[in-house]
C-alpha positions as a printed Julia matrix, in Angstrom:
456×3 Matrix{Float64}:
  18.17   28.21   9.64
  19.65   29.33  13.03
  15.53   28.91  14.53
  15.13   25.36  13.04
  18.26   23.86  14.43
  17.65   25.29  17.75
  14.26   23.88  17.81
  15.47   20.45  17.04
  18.28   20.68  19.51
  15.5    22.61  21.92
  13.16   19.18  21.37
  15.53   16.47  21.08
  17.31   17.34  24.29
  14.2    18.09  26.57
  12.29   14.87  24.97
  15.34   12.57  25.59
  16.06   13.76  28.91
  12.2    12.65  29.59
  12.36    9.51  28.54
  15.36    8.78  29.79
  13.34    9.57  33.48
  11.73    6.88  32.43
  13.99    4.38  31.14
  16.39    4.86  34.05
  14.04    4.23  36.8
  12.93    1.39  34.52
  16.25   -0.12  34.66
  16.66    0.5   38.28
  13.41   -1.44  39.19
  14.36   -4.2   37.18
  11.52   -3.96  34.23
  12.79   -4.75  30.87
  12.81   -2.1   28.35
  12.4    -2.78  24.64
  12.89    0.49  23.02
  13.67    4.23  23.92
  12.55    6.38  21.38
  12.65   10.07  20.75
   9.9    10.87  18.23
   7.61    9.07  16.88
   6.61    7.39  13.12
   9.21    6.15  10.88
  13.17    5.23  11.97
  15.49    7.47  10.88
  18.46    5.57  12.86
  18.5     3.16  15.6
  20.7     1.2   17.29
  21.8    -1.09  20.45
  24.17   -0.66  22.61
  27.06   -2.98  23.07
  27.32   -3.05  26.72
  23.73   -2.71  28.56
  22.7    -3.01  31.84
  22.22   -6.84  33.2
  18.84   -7.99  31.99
  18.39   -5.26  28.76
  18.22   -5.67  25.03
  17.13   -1.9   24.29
  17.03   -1.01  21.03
  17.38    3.57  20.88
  15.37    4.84  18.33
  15.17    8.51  16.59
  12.48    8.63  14.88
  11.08   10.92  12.11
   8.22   12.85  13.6
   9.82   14.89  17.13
   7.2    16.04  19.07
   7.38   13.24  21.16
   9.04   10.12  22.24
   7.89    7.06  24.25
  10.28    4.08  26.39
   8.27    0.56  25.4
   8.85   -1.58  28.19
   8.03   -5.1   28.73
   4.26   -5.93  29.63
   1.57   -8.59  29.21
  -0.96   -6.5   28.72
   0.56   -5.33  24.94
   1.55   -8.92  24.15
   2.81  -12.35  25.73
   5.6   -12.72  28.24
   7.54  -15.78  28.75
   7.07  -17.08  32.04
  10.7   -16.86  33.31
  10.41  -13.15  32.31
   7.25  -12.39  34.06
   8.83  -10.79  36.72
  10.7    -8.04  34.43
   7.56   -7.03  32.95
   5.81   -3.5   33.96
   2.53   -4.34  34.65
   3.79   -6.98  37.72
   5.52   -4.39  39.44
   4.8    -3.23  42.74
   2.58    0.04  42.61
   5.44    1.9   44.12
   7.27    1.06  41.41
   5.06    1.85  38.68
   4.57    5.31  40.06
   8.05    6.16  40.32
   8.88    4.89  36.65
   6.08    7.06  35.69
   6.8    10.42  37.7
  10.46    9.97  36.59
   9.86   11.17  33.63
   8.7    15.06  34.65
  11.03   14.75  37.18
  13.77   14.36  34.66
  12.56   17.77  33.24
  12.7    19.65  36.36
  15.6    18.51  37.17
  17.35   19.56  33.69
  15.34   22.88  34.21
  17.24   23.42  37.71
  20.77   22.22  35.94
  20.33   24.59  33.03
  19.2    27.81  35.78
  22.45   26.93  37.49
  24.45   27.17  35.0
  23.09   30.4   33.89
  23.56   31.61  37.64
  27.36   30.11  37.16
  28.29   31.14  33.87
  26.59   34.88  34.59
  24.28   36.9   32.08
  24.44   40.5   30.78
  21.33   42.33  31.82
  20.1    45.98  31.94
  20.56   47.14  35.4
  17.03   48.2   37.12
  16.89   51.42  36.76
  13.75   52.75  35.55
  12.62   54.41  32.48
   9.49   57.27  32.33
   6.38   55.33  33.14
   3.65   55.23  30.91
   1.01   58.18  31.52
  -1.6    57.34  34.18
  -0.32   53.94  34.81
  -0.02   52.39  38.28
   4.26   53.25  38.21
   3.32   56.84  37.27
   0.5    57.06  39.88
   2.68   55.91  42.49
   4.83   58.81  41.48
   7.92   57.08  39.87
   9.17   59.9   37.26
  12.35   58.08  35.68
  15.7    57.45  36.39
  14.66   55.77  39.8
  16.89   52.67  40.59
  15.2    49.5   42.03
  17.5    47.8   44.76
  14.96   45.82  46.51
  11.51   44.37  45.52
   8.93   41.84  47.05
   5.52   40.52  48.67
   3.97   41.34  51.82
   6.61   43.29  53.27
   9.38   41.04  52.62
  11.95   42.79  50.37
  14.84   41.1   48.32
  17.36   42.31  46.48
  16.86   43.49  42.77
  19.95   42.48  40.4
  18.76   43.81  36.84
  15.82   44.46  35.29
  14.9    40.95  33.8
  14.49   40.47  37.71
  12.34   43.35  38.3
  10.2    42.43  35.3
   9.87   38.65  36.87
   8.78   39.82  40.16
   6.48   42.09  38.75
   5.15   39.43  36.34
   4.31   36.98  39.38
   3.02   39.34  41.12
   0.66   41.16  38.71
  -0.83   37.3   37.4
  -1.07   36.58  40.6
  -3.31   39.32  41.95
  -0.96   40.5   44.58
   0.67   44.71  44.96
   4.56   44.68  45.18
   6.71   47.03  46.7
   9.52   48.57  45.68
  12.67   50.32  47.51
  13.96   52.76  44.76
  16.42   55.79  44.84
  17.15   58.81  42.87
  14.81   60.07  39.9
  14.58   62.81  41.75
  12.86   61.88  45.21
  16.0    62.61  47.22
  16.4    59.59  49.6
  15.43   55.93  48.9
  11.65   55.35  49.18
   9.19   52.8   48.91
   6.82   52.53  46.7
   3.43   50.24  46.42
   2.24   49.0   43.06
  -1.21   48.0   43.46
  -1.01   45.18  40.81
  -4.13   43.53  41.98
  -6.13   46.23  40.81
  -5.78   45.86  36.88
  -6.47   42.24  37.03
  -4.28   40.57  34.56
  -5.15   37.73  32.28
  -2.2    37.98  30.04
   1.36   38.54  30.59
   1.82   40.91  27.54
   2.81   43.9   26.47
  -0.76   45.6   27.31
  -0.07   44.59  30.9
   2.59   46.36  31.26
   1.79   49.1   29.59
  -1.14   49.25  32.33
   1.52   49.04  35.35
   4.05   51.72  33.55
   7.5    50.0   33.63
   7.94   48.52  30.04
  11.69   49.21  29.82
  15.14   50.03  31.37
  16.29   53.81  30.85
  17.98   54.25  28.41
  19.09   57.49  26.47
  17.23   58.87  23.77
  18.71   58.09  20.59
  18.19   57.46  17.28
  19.25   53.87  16.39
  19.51   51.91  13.2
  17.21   54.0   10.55
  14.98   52.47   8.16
  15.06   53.04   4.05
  12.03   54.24   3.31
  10.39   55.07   6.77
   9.27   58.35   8.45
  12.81   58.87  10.53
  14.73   58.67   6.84
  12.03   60.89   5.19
  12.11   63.37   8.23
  16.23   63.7    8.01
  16.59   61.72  11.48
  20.36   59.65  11.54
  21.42   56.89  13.31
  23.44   58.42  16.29
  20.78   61.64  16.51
  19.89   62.37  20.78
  16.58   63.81  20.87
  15.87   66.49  23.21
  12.43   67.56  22.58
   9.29   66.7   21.02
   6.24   69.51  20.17
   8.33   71.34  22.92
   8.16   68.49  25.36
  11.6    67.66  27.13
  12.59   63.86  26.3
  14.78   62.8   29.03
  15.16   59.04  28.16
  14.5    56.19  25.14
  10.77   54.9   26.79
   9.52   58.74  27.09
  10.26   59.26  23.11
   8.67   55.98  22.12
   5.32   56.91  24.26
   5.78   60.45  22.52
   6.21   58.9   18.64
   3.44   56.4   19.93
   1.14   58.94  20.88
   1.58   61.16  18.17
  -1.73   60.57  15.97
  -5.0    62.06  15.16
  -7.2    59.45  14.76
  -6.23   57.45  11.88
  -3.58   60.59  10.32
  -0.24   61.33  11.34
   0.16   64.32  13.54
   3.75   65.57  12.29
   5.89   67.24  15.06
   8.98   69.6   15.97
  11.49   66.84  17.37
  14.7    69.12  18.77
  17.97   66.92  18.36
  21.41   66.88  18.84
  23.7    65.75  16.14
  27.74   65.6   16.4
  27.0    68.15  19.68
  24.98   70.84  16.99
  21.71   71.17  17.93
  19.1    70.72  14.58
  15.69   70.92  14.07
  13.32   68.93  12.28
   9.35   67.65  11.24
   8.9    64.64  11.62
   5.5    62.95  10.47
   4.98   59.42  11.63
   3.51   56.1    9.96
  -0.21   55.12  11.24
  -0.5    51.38  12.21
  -3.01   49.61  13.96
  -2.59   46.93  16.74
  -5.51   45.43  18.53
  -8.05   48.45  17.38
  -5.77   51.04  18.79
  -3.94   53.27  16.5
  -0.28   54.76  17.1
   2.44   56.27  15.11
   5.63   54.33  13.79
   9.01   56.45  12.66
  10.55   53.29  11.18
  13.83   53.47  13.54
  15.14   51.51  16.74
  14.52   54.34  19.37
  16.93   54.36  22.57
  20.63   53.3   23.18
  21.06   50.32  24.72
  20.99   50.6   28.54
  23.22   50.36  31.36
  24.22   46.75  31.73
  25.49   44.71  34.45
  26.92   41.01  34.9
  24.66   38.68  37.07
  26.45   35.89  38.44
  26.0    33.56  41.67
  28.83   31.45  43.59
  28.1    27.48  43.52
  26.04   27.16  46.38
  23.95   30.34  45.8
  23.48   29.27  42.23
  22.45   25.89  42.99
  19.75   27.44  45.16
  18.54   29.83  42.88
  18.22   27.01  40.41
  15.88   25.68  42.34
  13.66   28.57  43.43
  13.59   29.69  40.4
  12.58   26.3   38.8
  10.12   26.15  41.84
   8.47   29.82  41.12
   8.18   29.04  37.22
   6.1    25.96  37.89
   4.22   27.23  40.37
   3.02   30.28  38.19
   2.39   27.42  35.07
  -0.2    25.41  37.27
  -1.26   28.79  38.93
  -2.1    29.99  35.18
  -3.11   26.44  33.74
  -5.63   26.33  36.78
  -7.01   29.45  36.14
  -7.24   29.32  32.67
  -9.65   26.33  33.23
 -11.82   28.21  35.62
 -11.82   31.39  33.2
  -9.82   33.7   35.08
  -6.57   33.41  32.18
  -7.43   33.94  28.5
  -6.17   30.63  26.77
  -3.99   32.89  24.91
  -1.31   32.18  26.79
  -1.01   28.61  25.42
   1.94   28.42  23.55
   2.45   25.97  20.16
   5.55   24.32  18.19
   5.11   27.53  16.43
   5.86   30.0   19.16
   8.1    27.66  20.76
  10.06   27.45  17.25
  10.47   31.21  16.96
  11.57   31.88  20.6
  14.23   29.22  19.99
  15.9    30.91  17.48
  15.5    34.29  18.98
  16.82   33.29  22.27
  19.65   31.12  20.47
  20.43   34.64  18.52
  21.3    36.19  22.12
  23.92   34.17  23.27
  24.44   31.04  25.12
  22.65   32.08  28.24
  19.53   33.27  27.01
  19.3    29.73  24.93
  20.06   28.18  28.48
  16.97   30.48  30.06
  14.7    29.32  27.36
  15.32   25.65  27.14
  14.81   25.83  31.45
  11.44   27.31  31.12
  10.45   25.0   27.98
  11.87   22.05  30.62
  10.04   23.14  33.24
   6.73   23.73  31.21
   7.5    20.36  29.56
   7.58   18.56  33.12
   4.72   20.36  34.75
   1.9    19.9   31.74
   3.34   16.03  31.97
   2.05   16.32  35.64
  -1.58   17.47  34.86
  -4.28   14.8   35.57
  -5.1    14.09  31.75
  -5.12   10.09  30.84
  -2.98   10.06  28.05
  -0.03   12.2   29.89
   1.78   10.51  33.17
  -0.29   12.71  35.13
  -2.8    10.87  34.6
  -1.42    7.53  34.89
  -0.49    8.73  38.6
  -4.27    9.08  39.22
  -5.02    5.57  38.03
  -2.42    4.45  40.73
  -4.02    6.9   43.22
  -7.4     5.13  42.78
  -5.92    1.84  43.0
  -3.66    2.74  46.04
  -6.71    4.25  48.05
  -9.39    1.72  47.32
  -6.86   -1.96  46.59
  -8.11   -2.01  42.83
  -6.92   -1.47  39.59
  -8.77    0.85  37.11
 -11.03   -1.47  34.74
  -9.87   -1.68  31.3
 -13.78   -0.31  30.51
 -13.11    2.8   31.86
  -9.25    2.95  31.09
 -10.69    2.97  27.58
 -13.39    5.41  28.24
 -10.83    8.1   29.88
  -7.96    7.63  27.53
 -10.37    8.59  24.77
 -11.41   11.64  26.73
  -7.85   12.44  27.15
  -7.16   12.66  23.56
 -10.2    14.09  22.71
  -8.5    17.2   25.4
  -5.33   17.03  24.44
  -6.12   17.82  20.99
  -8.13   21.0   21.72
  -5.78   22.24  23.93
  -3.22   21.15  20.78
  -5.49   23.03  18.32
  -5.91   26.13  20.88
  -2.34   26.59  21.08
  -1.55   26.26  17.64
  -4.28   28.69  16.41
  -2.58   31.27  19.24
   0.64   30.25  17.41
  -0.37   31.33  14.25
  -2.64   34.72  15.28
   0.92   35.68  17.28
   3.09   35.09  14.35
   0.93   36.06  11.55
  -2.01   37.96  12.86
């Protein structure tokens, strides 16, 4: 229940806010608008407002179907206009007008995406601090020589270091920079390297497509450090079989040392023969007696590569700390950090066209649906972070060149500010049915990813 309402509120709020981009700089321009609806299909309640702005007779609309919404406004070329209202209609505006009632619309979005990554900066957000768990074996972290327990303080591009406040950070930074081709350095301390250090990832070297879990498997920091104990136990699973118990630290595995919660996950990953279960030796503590115990994990299979399962949350919860900015600082961050997600959303639309992204990165209702209620599980802030980067996805796709999206309608005014002449209705015709025609594979493409991520 929780996931459906927050994808309604998710959609009704980021739709609105798009439309009302629209309607306002409508309004301000003088064009008459004749309804503002979010969704589309049958009326499910409408109304008019009492007191409008001079000129208006809008009727609001929410309708039944919501992925969607439209602002109708006022032009001959969708039915007649009296002549003493000629001059409210759309299609007689000046081009600089048109564009700007078009554009307002994305604009809207990135504007409520900067809003809502303010008030995340204001409000503040529990995160694990950066310190860094084992890498995975032979991946670019554990090449560099990171060993665990290292703490990040500054990360960055080229030489140009910034501070590190928690790990979402690091894992941002390191996202950008690995989709992006480009090595990032980082200044860590501790984990037993004596002073503070810096340390080159070469994240252009693995080449990533895909910002997912295999990616970061490949560059070694998956997850904060945390210590290693047994969590919540399943009925039923290998951990219950094997006598583990919630509250159980784990000191060894097949003689091993575990030091922290990402080393024993790699170690209960790791630990099968082919497609059997290779059942281990895991040294614990329990209630500060030290116990041993076999433990034989569960088989499953995940993108043709096998790995065991002990039916348990491994590793207690890391270190946290608060991140919060003063109002100026958060206002800026707000905006770089509505700035970096949309330039990494064209960087990865662009090269998904060109080949260099797998499309499954494009996202559905689906996905969208589930992340909704996930993030809306954590707390106010995360539902904040995710309705920002749905806002700012929302306003950039808007802004792609495709005849049916305002994008597109900002090329037709392009061509007719560069060469004095309007796009012929002929061709109008001919590129709005292309449009669709793209939209709905890219519709269909996302949806199928929606349903192999989900259900796959």
């Amino acid at each position: 229940m929780l996931t459906v309402v927050a994808f309604i509120v998710a959609l009704g709020l980021l739709i609105a806010v798009h439309e009302y981009g629209h309607y306002r700089v409508a309004v301000a321009c003088g064009v008459r608008v004749l309804r503002f609806s979010v969704g589309f299909g049958h009326t499910l309640y409408s109304w008019k407002p009492k007191r409008q702005h001079p000129g208006q007779d809008t009727e609001f609309v929410i309708a039944a179907f919501p992925l969607g919404g439209y602002v109708k406004m006022l032009d001959e070329r969708e039915g007649p206009v009296a002549p003493e209202e000629r001059h409210r209609a759309f299609n007689t505006q000046p081009l600089r007008s048109r564009a700007a009632i078009v554009a307002a619309g994305p604009i809207a979005n990135l504007l409520l995406a900067i809003a809502l990554y303010t008030a995340v900066n204001w409000i503040g957000v529990e995160e694990p601090v950066a310190k860094l768990a084992r890498p995975v074996a032979a991946s670019l972290a554990d090449q560099a020589g990171l060993r665990g327990g290292e703490l990040v303080s500054r990360a960055g591009f080229d030489g140009e270091l910034e501070a590190v406040q928690s790990f979402e950070d690091l894992r941002w930074r390191i996202t950008r920079g690995a989709l992006d081709g480009r090595d990032i350095t980082l200044e860590v301390a501790g984990g037993g390297g004596g002073q503070t250090r810096e340390i080159v990832l070469p994240l252009s070297r693995i080449g990533a497509k895909d910002a997912d879990a295999q990616m970061f498997r490949k560059i070694g920091i998956v997850a904060p450090l945390t210590r290693p104990e047994i969590g919540e136990v399943m009925a039923g699973g290998a951990a219950e079989r094997a006598g583990l118990r919630s509250g159980d630290v784990v000191r060894s595995v097949g003689g091993t040392a575990i030091v922290d919660g990402q080393q024993l996950r790699e170690a209960i990953r790791a630990s099968v023969d082919g497609d059997q279960p290779r059942a281990q030796a895991w040294d614990i503590e329990r209630g500060g007696q030290p116990l041993r115990v076999e433990v034989a994990p569960e088989v499953r299979e995940e993108g043709g590569a096998r790995f065991g399962r002990v039916g348990a949350y491994v590793g207690a919860p890391p270190e946290m700390v608060t991140v919060r900015q003063g109002v100026v600082d958060g206002v800026w961050r707000g905006v770089v950090r509505t700035w970096e997600v949309s330039a990494l959303t064209v960087r990865m639309l662009g090269k998904m066209l060109i080949g260099e992204a797998s499309i499954k990165n494009l996202s559905g209702p689906l996905t969208i649906a589930d992340y909704a209620g996930k993030s809306a599980s954590l707390g106010l802030t995360q539902y904040l972070v995710f309705l920002a980067l749905i806002s700012v996805s929302l306003g950039v796709l808007n802004l792609m060149p495709l005849p049916v999206l305002d994008g597109g309608h900002l090329m037709y005014y392009l061509w007719e500010g560069l060469t004095g002449k309007s796009v012929s209705e002929a061709w109008m015709e001919r590129l709005q049915r292309g449009g669709v025609a793209l939209l709905l594979v890219m519709m269909s493409i996302a949806l199928f990813n929606d349903v192999t991520r989900l259900f796959g």
